[in-house]
C-alpha positions in Angstrom: 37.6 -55.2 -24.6 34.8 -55.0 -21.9 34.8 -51.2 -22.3 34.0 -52.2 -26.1 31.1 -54.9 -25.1 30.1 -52.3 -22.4 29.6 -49.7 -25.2 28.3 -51.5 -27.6 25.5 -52.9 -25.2 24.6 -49.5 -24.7 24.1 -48.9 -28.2 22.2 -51.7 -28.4 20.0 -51.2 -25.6 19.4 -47.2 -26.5 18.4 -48.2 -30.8 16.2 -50.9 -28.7 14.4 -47.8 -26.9 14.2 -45.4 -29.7 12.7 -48.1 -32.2 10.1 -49.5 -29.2 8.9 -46.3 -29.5 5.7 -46.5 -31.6 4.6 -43.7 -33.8 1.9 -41.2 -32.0 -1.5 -42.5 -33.2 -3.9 -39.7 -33.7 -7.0 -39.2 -31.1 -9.1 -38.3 -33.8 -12.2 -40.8 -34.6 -14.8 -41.4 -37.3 -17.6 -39.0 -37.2 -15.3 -36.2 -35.6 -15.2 -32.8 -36.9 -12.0 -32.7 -39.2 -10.1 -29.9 -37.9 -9.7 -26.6 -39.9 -6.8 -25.4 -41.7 -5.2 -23.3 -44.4 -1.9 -24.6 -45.8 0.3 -23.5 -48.8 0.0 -26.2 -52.1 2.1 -27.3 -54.5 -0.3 -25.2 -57.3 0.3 -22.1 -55.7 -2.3 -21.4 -53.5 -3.3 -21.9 -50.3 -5.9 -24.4 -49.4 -8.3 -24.2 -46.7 -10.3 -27.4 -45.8 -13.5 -26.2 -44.9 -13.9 -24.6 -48.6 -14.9 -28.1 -49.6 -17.6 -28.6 -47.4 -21.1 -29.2 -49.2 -18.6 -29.5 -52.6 -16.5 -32.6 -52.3 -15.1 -35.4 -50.1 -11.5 -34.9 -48.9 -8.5 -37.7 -48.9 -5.5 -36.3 -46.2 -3.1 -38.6 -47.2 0.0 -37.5 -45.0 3.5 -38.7 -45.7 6.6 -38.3 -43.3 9.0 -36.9 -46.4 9.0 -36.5 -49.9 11.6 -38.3 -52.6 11.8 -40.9 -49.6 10.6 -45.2 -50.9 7.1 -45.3 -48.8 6.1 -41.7 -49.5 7.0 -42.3 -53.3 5.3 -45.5 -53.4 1.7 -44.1 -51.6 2.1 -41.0 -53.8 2.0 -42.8 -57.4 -0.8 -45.0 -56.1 -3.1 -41.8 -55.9 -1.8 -40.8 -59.3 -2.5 -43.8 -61.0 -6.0 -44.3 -59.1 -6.7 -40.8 -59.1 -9.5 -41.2 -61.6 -11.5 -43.9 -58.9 -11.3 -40.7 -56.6 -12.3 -37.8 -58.8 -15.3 -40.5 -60.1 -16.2 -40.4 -56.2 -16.9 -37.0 -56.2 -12.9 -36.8 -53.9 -10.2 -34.2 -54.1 -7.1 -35.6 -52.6 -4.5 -33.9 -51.1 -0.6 -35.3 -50.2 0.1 -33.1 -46.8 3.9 -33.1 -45.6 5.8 -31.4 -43.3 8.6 -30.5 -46.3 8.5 -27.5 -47.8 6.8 -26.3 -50.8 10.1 -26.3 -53.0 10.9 -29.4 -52.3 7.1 -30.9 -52.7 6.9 -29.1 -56.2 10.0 -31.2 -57.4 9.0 -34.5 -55.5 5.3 -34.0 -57.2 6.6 -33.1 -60.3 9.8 -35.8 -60.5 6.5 -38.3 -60.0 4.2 -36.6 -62.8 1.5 -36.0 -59.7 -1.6 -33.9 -61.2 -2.7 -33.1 -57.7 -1.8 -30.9 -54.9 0.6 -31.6 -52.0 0.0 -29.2 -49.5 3.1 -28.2 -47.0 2.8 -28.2 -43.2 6.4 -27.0 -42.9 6.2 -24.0 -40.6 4.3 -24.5 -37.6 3.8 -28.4 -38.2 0.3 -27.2 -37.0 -1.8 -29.3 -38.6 0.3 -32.7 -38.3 0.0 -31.4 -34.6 -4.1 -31.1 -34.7 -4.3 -34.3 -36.6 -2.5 -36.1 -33.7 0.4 -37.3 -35.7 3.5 -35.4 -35.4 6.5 -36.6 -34.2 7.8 -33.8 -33.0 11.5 -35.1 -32.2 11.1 -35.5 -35.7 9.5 -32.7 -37.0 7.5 -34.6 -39.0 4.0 -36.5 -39.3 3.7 -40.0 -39.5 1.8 -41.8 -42.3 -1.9 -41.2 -41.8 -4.6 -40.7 -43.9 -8.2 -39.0 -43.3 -11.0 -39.8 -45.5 -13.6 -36.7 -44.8 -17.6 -36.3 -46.3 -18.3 -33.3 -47.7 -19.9 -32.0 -44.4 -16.4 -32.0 -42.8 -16.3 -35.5 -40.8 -13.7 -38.1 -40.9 -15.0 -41.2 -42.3 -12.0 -43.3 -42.4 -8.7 -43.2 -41.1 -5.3 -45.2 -41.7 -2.4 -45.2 -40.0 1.1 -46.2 -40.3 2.4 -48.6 -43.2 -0.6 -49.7 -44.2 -1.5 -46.4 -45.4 1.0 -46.7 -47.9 -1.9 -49.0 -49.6 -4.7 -46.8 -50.8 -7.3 -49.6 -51.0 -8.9 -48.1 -47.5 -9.4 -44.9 -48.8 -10.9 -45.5 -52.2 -13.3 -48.1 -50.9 -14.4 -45.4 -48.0 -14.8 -43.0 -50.9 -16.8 -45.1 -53.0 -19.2 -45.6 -50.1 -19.5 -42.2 -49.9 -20.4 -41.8 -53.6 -23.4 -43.8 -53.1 -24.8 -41.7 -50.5 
């Protein structure tokens, strides 16, 4: 019986550690230079974030893993707002690290009408944007408002991300630049 109360404190104490550990929090900031990239989308084709500079705002709204209750949640709340984004002058983007297959039927399962973009190889850009868990091998919630000259306006991380409210008011403000 001790061995059993041994074990199990053990256990106990090793879950303890493992959900102590907080999620990496990115060291990006407002103002800095979003970093570059060119991932494959949901529509087909890759996208490369700098082609949007001088055209349109950017919403990065990462998700750990598609067909999963947060992710689904977060992902619907774009869809169903998506017009207050588009009316901002916004293109957003759902990044994961899945794989394009499996976005194309999480995106289309929830009716989304725009693109989720796959960091599923290298987990490169999770990595650049600071929020890979790489025990994981995926990025933690995060999303990255960005002006059309490239820099992050807003960032959210973590559950509260889930909400969308932070990113449509920063994109409205950028509207009325």
């Amino acid at each position: 019986m001790n061995l059993t109360i041994s074990a199990l404190s053990l256990l106990l104490a090793a879950a303890s550690a493992l959900l102590a550990q907080a999620p990496p929090k990115t060291h990006l900031k407002t103002g800095d230079l979003a970093p570059d990239f060119t991932l494959p989308s949901t529509e087909g084709k890759p996208v490369k974030l700098s082609d949007f500079r001088g055209r349109k705002n950017v919403v990065l709204a990462f998700f750990p893993a598609a067909f999963t209750g947060g992710c689904t949640k977060e992902m619907q709340a774009y869809q169903l707002d998506l017009a207050r984004f588009e009316n901002a002058d916004t293109q957003v983007f759902g990044v994961s690290t899945d794989n394009v297959p499996s976005q194309k039927r999480f995106a289309e399962d929830l009716k989304l009408t725009f693109p989720i973009l796959s960091d599923f190889v290298t987990r490169q850009v999770s990595k650049d944007y600071g929020i890979l868990i790489a025990e994981r091998g995926l990025a933690n919630r995060a999303t990255f408002v960005i002006d059309k000259e490239g820099r992050i306006q807003h960032i959210e991380e973590g559950s509260s991300a889930i909400d969308i409210t932070g990113a449509a008011t920063a994109c409205s403000r950028l509207k009325g630049r």
